[in-house]
N, C-alpha and C positions, 0 to 999 in steps of 0.2 A: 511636526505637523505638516502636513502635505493641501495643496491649496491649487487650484485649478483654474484655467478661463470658464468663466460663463459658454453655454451652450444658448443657441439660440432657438426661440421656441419653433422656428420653419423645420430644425437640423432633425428635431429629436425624430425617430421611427416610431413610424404608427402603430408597426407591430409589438411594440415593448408597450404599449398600455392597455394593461388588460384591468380587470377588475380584480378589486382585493380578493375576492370569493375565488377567482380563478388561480388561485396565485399558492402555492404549497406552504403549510407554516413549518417555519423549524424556530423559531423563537421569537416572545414575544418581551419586549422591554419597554418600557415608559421612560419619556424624559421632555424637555421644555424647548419650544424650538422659538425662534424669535425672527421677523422680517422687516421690520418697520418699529419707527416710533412710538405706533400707539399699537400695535399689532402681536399677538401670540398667541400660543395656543399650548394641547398638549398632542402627541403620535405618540405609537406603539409600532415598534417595528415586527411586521404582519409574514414576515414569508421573503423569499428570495426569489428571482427572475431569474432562468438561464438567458443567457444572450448565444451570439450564434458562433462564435469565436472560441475555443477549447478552453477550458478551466476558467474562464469569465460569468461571473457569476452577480445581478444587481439585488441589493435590498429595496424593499417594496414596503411602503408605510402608510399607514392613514391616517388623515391629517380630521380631528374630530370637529372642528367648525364648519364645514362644510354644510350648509344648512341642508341640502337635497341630496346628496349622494355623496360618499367616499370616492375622494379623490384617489390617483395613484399618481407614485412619486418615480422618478429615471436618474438612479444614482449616478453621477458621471465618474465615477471608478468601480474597478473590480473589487469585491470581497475576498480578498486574499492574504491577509496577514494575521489572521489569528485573535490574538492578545492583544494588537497594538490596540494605541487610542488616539484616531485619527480623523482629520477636521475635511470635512468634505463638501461641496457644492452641489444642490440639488434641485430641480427645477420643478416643482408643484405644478399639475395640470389638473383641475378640474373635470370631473365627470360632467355635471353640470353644461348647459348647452354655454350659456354665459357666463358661466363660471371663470375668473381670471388666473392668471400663472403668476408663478412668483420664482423669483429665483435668488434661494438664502444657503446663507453659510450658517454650518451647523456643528456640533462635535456629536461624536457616536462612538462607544464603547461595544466590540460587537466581537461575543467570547465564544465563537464555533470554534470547531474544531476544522484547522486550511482542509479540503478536500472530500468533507464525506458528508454534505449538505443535501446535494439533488442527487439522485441515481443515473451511473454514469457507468460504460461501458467499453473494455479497450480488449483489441486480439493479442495475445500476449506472445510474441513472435520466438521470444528466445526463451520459450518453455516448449518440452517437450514429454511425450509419455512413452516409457520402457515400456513393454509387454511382455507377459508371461503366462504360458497357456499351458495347459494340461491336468490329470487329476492331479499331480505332486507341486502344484504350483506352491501352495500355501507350504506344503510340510519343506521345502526345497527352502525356503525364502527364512523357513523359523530355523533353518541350519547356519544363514547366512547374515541376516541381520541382527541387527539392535535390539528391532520393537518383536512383540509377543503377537504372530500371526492368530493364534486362535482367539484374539478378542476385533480380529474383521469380520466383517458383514455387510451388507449391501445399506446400511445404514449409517455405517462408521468409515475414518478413515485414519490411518494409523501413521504421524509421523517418524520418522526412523533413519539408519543412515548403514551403509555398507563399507565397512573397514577391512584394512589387510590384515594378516596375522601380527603386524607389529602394531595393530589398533590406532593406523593413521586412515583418516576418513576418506574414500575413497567417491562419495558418494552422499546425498542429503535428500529425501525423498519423501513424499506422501503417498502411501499405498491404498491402492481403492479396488474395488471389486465388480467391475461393469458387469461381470456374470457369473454363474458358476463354473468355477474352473478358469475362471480369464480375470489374472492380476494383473491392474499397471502401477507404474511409478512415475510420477510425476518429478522431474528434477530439470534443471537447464539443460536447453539443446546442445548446448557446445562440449558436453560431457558425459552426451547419452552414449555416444560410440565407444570411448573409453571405460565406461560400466558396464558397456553390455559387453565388451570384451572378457574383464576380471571375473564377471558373471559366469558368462561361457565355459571356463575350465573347470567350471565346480558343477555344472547342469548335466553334463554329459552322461551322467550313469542315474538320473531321475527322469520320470516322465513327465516330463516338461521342455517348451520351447520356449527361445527368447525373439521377440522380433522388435529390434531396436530401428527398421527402416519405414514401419508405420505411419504414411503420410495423412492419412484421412483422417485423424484425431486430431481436431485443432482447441487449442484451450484459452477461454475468456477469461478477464476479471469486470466483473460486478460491484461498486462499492457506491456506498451513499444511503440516504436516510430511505428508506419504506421498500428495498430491494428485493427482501425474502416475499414482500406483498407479490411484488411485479412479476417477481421469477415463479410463486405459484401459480401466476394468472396465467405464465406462458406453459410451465411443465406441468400443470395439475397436484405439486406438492412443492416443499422448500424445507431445505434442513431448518433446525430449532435450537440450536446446540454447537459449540465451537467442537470441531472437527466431525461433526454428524454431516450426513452423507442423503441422498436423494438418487435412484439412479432407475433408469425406464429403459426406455426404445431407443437407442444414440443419444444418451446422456448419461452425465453425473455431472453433480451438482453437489459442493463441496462450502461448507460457513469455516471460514478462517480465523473468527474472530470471536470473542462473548457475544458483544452487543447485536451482533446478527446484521454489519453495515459494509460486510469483505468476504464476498464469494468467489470463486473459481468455478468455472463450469467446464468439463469436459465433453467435446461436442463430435459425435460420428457423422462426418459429413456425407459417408461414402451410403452410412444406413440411413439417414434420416436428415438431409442437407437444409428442412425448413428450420432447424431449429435455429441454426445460426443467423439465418434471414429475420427469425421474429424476435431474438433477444436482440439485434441491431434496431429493429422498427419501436422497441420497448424503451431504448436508453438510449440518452446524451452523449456520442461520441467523448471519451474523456482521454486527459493527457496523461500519458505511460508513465513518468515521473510523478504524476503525484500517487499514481498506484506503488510505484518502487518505494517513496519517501514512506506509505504508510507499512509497506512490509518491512523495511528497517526501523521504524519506529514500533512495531512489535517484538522486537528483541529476538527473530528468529533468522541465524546464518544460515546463509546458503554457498553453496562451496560451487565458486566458479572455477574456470580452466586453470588460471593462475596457481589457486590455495589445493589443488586434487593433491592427495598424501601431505598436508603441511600440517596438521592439525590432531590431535587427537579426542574424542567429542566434548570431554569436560571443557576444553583449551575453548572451543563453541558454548557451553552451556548446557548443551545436550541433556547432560543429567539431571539440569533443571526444569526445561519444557518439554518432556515428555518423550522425549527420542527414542532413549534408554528402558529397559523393562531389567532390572536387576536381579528377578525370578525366573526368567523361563528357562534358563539353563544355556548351554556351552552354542556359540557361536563363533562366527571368526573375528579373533579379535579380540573374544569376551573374558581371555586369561588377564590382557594388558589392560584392559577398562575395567575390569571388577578390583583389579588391586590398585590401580588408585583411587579408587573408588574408598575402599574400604579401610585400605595402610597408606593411602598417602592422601597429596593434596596437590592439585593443579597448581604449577608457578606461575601460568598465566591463565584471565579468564576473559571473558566479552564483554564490553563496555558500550554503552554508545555515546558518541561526540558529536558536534556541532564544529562548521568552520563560515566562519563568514567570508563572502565572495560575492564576485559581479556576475556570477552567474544567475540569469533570468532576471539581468536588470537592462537589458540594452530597450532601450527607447522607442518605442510603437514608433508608428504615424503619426505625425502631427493631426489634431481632430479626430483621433479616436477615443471611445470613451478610458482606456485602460494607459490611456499615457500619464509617463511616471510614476507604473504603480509595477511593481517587480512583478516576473511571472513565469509560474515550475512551466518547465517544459521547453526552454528557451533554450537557443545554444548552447553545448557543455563541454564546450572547449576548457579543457585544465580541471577535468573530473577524475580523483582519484580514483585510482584504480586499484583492484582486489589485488592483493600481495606488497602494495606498497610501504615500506618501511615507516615505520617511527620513534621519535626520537626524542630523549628531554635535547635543551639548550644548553648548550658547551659539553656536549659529551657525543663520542666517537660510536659508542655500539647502541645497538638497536636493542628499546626494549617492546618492541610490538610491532604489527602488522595490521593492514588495512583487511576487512575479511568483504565488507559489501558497503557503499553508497549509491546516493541517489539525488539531485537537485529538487529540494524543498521551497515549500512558497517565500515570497520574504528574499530571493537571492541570500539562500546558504545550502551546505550542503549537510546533511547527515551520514550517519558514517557508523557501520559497527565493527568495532576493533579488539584484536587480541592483543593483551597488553599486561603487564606486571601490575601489582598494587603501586609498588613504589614510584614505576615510571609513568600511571595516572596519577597519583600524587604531587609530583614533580610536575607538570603540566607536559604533555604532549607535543611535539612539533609531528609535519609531516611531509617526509622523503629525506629530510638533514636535519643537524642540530640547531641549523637557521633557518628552519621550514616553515611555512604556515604556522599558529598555536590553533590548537583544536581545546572546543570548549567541552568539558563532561556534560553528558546527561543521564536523564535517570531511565531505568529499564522499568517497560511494565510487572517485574518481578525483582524479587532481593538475589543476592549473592549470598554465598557463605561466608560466616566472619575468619 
């Protein structure tokens, strides 16, 4: 249990009490709150406040005794742990002109999901987009890739991955279709020059360009509760469907998720530079770590500088979430991924873990509302990094590798790793046989037995 100083009624800001009505619901709970001797009641917790500080986030409740008007409540911590069930200090102010304060300790049970409450938007600096132009774009790409070009369309967008001939990943990508005859690919900046390289030896005799120096395509992420609402109100449409597509005048717009709470928007600043101005004026500056934490919690790798050729796509999962098209016929690569595929079986496959750390627990300000309460996005000093080794305890060889993490709420980190059954079984260390222990977790999708 975590337990706080009193706030004094002069400290609180004016701006954090607004009216319940003004206040967004994402869930509503009953339970007994008590301040006095002869004194209680019942609340419903009504909706969450952003505050002005990135990923700080307060619950807003109303307190039913209020004879004249619903009060609102000024949580003195942030909502940031999830699951826990954690005892907090709150200071009740009256709507009411004479209405009194009260300041009670309380316990609250409060089961969001860390990160995707209010809609919240971040420039995603170390994503970038490959391009490829011409009429042989598409038939050039279904020579080369994974996924099956003729099921894009200005509506869809096709995960997929570009492998060498010995079917080691070279590459992890979303293809999308800004135009007719104009493919890009979405995948990390710091990899795009070395794709477009492998690329280049194979384009030369199609008609098609590649231009990997493309500065004026910058790409956001979008995540949070009522987003597809916000992002129609800005573009006039919004995808409806996890990997469906929306794309106009200098955009596309891209749902990453089912629930429709994780977009990606690709934005042409150089054709239509308002758009990026009013998806900022629409959302909540939000923290880049907890957008990372939720794409490693969707169980999809991405292959940074480190893991380029370490991998081959099952060793990722690939074959699982959709990368893979096992019909469209002969690509590069596709000798080596079809027969394990079909006569054999992956010795390792993708996992995700958990490791507990001090990371995003260093100590606000004294007097601010979030002290003592962990927080993503905070220094990441001693962040695993992609390619990093792992290992059971008392044993010399490695049976896995780090492929992506990210600093999760709560000070921990997550982690998706390539790894043996046996040496997840075994329990995991990470960089030595005395390393960290990393906890499993569960993937939004099964494994093969």
């Amino acid at each position: 249990m975590r337990q706080i100083a009193r706030r004094q009624q002069s400290e609180r800001p004016a701006s954090r009490a607004r009216r319940i009505s003004e206040c967004p619901t994402v869930r509503r709970s009953a339970g007994e709150l008590e301040y006095g001797a002869d004194n209680g009641g019942e609340f419903l917790v009504c909706g969450l406040l952003p505050a002005q500080e990135p990923g700080e986030q307060f619950l807003v409740f109303a307190f039913h005794q209020a004879p004249e008007a619903l009060p609102v409540a000024l949580i003195e911590l942030p909502v940031a742990s999830g699951h826990e069930r954690l005892k907090y200090q709150i200071q009740f102010q009256h709507t009411a002109p004479a209405g009194p304060a009260h300041t009670v300790d309380f316990l609250v049970s409060y089961h969001a999901t860390p990160g995707v409450q209010g809609g919240q938007q971040r420039l995603l600096t170390d994503e970038a987009l490959l391009h490829i132009t011409g009429p042989d774009s598409l038939t050039f790409l279904q020579g080369q890739t994974t996924c099956d070009t003729r099921r894009l369309d200005d509506s869809h967008v096709l995960p997929g991955a570009y492998c060498t001939p010995q079917g080691r990943v070279v590459c992890d990508f979303l293809l999308c279709q800004p135009a007719p005859g104009h493919c890009a690919l979405r995948m990390r900046r710091e990899i795009r020059s070395g794709a477009a390289a492998v690329f280049g030896k194979y384009i030369l005799f199609s008609r098609a360009e590649l231009d990997a120096g493309e500065a004026d395509w910058q790409i956001a992420a979008c995540w949070g509760e009522g987003v597809a609402e916000r992002l129609q109100s800005i573009f006039g449409d919004a995808p409806r469907e996890r990997y469906g597509a929306c794309t106009g005048d200098g955009f596309v717009l891209v749902q990453l998720d089912a629930e429709g709470r994780q977009f990606e928007c690709y934005l042409d600043d150089a054709r239509n530079p308002a758009w990026r101005e009013k998806l900022g004026g629409a959302f909540e500056g939000g923290d880049p770590s907890t957008w990372q934490a939720l794409q490693v919690g969707s169980g999809i790798a991405r292959i940074e500088a480190a893991t380029v050729e370490a991998f081959v796509p099952q060793m990722l999962n690939y074959d699982l979430t959709g990368h893979i098209s096992f019909k469209k016929g002969c690509y590069t690569g596709q000798e080596v991924i079809a027969r394990l595929h079909y006569r054999g079986q992956a010795k390792r496959r993708m996992y995700l873990a958990r490791m507990a750390t001090g990371i995003g627990a260093a100590a606000p300000r004294a007097g601010t509302p979030q002290a003592g309460m962990p927080q993503a996005g905070a220094p990441q000093a001693g962040m695993p990094r992609a390619g990093m080794p792992l290992f059971n305890a008392g044993e010399e060889r490695s049976v896995g590798t780090v492929v992506n993490s990210a600093a999760a709420a709560g000070g921990e980190i997550v982690m998706l790793v390539n790894a043996t059954a046996p040496g997840v079984a075994a329990g995991l260390r990470l960089g030595s046989p005395d390393g960290p222990a990393l906890e499993s977790g569960e993937l939004p999708y099964s494994l093969p037995a």
